[in-house]
ROLOSE-430036 format. One record per residue (C-alpha): residue in three letters; x, y, z. Coordinates in steps of 0.5 Angstrom, whole numbers, plus 500, padded with zeros to 3 digits. Layout:
REM ROLOSE-430036
{"ALA"; {X; Y; Z}} ...
REM end
This chain:
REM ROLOSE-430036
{"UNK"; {721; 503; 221}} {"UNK"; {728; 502; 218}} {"UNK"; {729; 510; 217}} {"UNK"; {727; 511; 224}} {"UNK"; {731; 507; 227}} {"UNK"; {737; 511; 232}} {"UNK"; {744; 509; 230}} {"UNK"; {746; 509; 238}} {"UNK"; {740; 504; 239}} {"UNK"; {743; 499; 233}} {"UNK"; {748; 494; 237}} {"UNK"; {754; 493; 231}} {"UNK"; {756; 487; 233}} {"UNK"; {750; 484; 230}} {"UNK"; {754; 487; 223}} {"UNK"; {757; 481; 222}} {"UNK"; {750; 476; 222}} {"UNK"; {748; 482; 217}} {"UNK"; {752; 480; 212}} {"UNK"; {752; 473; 212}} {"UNK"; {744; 472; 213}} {"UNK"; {744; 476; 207}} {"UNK"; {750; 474; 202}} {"UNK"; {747; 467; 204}} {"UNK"; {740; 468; 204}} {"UNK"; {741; 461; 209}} {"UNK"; {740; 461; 216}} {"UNK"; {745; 454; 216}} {"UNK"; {749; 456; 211}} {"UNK"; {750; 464; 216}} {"UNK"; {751; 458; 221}} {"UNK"; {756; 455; 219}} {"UNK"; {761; 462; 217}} {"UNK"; {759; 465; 224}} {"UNK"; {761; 458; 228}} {"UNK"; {754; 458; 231}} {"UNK"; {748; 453; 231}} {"UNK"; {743; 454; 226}} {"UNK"; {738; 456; 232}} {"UNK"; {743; 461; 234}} {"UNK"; {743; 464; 227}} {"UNK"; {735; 464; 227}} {"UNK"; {735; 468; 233}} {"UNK"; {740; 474; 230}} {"UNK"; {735; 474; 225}} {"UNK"; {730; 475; 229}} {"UNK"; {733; 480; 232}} {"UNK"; {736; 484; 227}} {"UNK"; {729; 484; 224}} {"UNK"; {727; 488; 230}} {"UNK"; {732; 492; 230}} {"UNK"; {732; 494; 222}} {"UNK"; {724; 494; 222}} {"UNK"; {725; 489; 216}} {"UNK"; {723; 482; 214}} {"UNK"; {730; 482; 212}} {"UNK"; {728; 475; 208}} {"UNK"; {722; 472; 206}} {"UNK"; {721; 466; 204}} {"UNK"; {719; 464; 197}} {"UNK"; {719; 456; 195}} {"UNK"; {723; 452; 199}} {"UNK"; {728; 458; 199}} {"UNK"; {730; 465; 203}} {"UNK"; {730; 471; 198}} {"UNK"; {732; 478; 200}} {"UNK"; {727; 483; 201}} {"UNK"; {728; 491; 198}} {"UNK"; {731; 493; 204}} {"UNK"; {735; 486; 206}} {"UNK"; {737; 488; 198}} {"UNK"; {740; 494; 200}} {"UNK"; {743; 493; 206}} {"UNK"; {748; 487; 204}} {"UNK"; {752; 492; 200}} {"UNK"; {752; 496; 206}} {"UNK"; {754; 490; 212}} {"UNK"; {759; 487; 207}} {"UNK"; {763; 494; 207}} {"UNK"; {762; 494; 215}} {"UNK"; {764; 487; 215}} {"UNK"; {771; 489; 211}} {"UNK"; {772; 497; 214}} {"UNK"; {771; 492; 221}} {"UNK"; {776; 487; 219}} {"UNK"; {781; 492; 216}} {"UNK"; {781; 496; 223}} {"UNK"; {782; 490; 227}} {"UNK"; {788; 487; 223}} {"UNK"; {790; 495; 223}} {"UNK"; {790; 495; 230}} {"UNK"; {793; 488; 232}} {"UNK"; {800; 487; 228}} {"UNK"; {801; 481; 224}} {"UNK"; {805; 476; 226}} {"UNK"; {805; 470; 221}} {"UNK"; {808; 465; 226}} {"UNK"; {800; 465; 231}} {"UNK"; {796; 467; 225}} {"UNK"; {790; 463; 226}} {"UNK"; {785; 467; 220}} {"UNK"; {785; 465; 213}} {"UNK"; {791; 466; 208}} {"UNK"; {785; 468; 202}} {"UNK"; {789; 467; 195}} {"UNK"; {785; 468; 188}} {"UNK"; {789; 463; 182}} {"UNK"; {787; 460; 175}} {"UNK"; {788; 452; 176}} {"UNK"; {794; 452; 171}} {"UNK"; {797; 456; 177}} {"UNK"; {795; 452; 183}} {"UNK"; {798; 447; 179}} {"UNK"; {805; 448; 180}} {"UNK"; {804; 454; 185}} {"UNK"; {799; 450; 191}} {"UNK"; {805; 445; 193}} {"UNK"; {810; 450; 194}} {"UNK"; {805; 454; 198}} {"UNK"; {802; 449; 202}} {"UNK"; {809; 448; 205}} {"UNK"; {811; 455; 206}} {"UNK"; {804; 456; 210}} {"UNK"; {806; 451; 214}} {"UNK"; {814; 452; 216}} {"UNK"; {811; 459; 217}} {"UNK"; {804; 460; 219}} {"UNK"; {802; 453; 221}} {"UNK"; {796; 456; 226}} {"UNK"; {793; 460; 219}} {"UNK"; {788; 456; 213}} {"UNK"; {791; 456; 207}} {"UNK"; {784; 458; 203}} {"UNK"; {785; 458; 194}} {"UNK"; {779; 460; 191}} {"UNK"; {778; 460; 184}} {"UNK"; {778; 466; 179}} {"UNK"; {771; 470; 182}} {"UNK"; {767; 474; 178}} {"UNK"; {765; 479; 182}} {"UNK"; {774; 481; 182}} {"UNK"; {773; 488; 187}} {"UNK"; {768; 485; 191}} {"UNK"; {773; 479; 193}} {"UNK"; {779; 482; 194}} {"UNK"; {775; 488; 198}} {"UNK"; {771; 483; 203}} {"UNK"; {777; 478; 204}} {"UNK"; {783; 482; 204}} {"UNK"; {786; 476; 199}} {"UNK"; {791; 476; 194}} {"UNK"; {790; 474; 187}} {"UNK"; {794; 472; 182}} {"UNK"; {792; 472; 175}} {"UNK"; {793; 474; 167}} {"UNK"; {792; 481; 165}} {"UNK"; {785; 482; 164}} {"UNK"; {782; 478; 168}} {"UNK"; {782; 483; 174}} {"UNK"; {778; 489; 169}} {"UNK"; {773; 493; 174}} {"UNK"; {767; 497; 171}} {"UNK"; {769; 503; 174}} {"UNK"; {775; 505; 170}} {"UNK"; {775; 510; 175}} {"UNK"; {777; 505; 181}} {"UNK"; {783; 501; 179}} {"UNK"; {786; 495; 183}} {"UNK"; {793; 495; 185}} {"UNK"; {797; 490; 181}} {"UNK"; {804; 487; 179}} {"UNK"; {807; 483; 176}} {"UNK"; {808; 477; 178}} {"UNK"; {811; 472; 172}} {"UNK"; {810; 471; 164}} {"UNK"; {808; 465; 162}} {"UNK"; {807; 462; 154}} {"UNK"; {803; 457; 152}} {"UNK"; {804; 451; 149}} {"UNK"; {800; 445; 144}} {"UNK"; {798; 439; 148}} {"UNK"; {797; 432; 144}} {"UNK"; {797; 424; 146}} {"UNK"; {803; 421; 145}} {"UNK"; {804; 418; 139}} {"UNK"; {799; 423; 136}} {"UNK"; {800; 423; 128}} {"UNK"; {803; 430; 129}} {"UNK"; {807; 430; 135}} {"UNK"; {814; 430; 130}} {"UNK"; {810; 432; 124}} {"UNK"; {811; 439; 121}} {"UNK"; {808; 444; 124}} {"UNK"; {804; 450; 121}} {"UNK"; {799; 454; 123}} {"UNK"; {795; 451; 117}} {"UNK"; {797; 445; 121}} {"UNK"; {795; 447; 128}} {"UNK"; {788; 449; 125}} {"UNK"; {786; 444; 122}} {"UNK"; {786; 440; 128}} {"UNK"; {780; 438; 133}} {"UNK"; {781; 443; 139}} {"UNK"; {779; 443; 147}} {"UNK"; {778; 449; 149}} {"UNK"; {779; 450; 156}} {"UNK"; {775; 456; 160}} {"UNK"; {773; 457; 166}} {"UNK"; {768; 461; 164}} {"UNK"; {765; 454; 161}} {"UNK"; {764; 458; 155}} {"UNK"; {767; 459; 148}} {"UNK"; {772; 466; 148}} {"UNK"; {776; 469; 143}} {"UNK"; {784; 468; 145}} {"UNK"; {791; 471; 143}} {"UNK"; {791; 465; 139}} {"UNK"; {785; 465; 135}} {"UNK"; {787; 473; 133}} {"UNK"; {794; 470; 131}} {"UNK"; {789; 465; 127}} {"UNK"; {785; 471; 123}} {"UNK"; {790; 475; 122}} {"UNK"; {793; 469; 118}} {"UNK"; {786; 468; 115}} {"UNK"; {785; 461; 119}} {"UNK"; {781; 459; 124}} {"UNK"; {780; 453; 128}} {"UNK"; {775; 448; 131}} {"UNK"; {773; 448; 137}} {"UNK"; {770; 440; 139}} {"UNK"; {770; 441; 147}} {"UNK"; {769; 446; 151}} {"UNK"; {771; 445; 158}} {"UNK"; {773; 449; 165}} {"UNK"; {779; 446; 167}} {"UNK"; {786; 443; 165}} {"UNK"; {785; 437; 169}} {"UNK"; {778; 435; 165}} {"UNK"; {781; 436; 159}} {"UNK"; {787; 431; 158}} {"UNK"; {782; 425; 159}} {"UNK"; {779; 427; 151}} {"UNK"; {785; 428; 149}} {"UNK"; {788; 421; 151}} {"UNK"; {782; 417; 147}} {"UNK"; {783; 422; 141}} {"UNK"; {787; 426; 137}} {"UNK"; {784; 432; 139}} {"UNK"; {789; 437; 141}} {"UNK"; {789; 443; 147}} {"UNK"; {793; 450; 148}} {"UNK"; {794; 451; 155}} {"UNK"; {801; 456; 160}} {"UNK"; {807; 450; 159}} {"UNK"; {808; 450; 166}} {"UNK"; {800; 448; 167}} {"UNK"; {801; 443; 161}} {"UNK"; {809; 440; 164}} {"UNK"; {805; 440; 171}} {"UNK"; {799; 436; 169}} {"UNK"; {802; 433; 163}} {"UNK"; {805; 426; 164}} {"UNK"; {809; 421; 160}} {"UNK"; {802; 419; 156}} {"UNK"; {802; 427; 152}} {"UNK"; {807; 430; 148}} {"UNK"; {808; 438; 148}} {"UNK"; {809; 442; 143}} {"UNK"; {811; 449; 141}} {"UNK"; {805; 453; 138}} {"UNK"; {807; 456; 131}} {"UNK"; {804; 462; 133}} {"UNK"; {808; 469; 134}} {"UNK"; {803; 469; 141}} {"UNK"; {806; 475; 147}} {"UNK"; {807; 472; 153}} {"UNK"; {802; 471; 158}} {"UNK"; {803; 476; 163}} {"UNK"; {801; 473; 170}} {"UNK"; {800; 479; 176}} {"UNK"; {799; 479; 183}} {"UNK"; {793; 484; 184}} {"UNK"; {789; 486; 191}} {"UNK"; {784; 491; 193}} {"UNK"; {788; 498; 194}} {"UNK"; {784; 499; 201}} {"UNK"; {788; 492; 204}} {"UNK"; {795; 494; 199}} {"UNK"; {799; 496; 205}} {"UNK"; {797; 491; 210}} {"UNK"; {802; 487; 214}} {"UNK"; {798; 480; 212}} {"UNK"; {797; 483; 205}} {"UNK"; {806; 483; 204}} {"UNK"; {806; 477; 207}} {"UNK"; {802; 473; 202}} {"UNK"; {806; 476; 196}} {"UNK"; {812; 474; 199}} {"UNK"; {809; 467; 200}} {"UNK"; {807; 467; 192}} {"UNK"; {814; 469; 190}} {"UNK"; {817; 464; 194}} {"UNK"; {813; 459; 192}} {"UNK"; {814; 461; 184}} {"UNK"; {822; 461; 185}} {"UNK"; {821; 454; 189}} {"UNK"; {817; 451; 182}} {"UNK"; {822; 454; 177}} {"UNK"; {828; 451; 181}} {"UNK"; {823; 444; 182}} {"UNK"; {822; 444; 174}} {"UNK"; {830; 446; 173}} {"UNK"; {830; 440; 177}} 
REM end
């Protein structure tokens, strides 16, 4: 039985295959993380099933589901998992320039649309041995930076955790705003421009969520006594312009999003709302904060950030 089972007797190197089998509840999928044949991962399998006294996972359908106890214990690997990982890159000074690891960066698309250029270049003058890995925004924020070490870069909010007892590091990194986009030669692209205007419009609401939320400027549109007219809702910017150019639906989307992606066909206009700015941060787990690879990644944000602005200056 698990409760039995003698620590000394558990070999800690299998920690890894643990978690992976777990978080994946795929042999193949483990395999490929791992950078082991399928058989290999089976055989790990097998063999933590033995050692734990579990199933671990149980076939149900054409899939693997976790057990109660595999349940249990994928929170426990993937805090080995990352205690390990955190241990090795405390014991083995960070040097950018032979970095063969993963360069973990969490951002929205609107950033890695300006961002990522810039960033694939710096990555590969100073660390050409490392991956450049962007992930979307994950909903599991806490989880994400403390598994992987990785930085995140997104608006205030974004990275609430449920225990308001537990806070994440964060700083700010630049202050967007944003900004009406619209096919050009739309009737309104050099027409008066009021809020009454601006709401009476056909609007494409981009949210990564792929669900319809409330936003600074539906709370500006309230106070005003308006309210607009959501006809699409879609997860990113990039799916939004095609329904824009055949229609004369407008978007609201950060004007370095929108003077990236925009090209000549689409004309950009102020928003005639008093909106705050979109404050943009950088955020990392508190376990990894003082991290040499941490430090090195907020330095290849900034760089990348200043290297668009004078590209856009341009």
């Amino acid at each position: 039985m698990l409760h039995a089972m003698k620590v000394s007797r558990f070999d800690f190197n299998h920690a890894k295959s643990l978690y992976y089998l777990l978080e994946e509840a795929h042999v193949g999928r483990a395999a490929s993380h791992l950078g082991i044949t399928a058989a290999a991962a089976s055989n790990a399998l097998r063999r933590l099933r033995e050692e734990l006294g579990d199933p671990l996972l149980v076939r149900k359908g054409r899939g693997l589901v976790r057990t109660r106890v595999g349940e249990d214990l994928r929170t426990v690997a993937r805090e080995v998992v990352a205690c390990t990982e955190r241990l090795i890159r405390a014991a083995r000074p960070f040097d950018s320039a032979t970095y063969r690891g993963e360069i973990p960066i969490a951002m929205a698309e609107h950033v890695a649309s300006f961002l990522l250029p810039e960033l694939d270049e710096l990555v590969r003058n100073r660390s050409p041995h490392a991956t450049l890995a962007i992930a979307s925004i994950p909903l599991a924020v806490r989880d994400w930076l403390e598994q992987t070490g990785g930085v995140l870069v997104g608006p205030t909010g974004v990275f609430a955790v449920t225990d308001p007892g537990e806070s994440l590091a964060s700083e700010t990194f630049y202050d967007d705003r944003y900004v009406c986009v619209m096919r050009f030669g739309h009737p309104l692209a050099s027409r008066r421009w009021t809020a009454q205007i601006y709401a009476a419009q056909s609007h494409v609401l981009v949210t990564p969520r792929g669900r319809s939320q409330l936003s600074d400027v539906d709370e500006q549109l309230s106070a005003k006594g308006l309210s607009r007219r959501i006809v699409r809702v879609v997860p990113s910017f990039t799916l939004a312009l095609p329904l824009l150019a055949r229609s004369d639906a407008i978007t609201t989307i950060p004007e370095r999003c929108a003077r990236q992606l925009s090209p000549r066909e689409f004309s950009i206009r102020q928003l005639p709302l008093p909106l705050r700015p979109l404050s943009m941060r950088i955020v990392v787990h508190p376990g990894h904060a003082n991290d040499a690879r941490t430090a090195f990644i907020k330095d290849l944000l900034r760089t990348a950030n200043l290297a668009a602005d004078r590209r856009r200056e341009e």
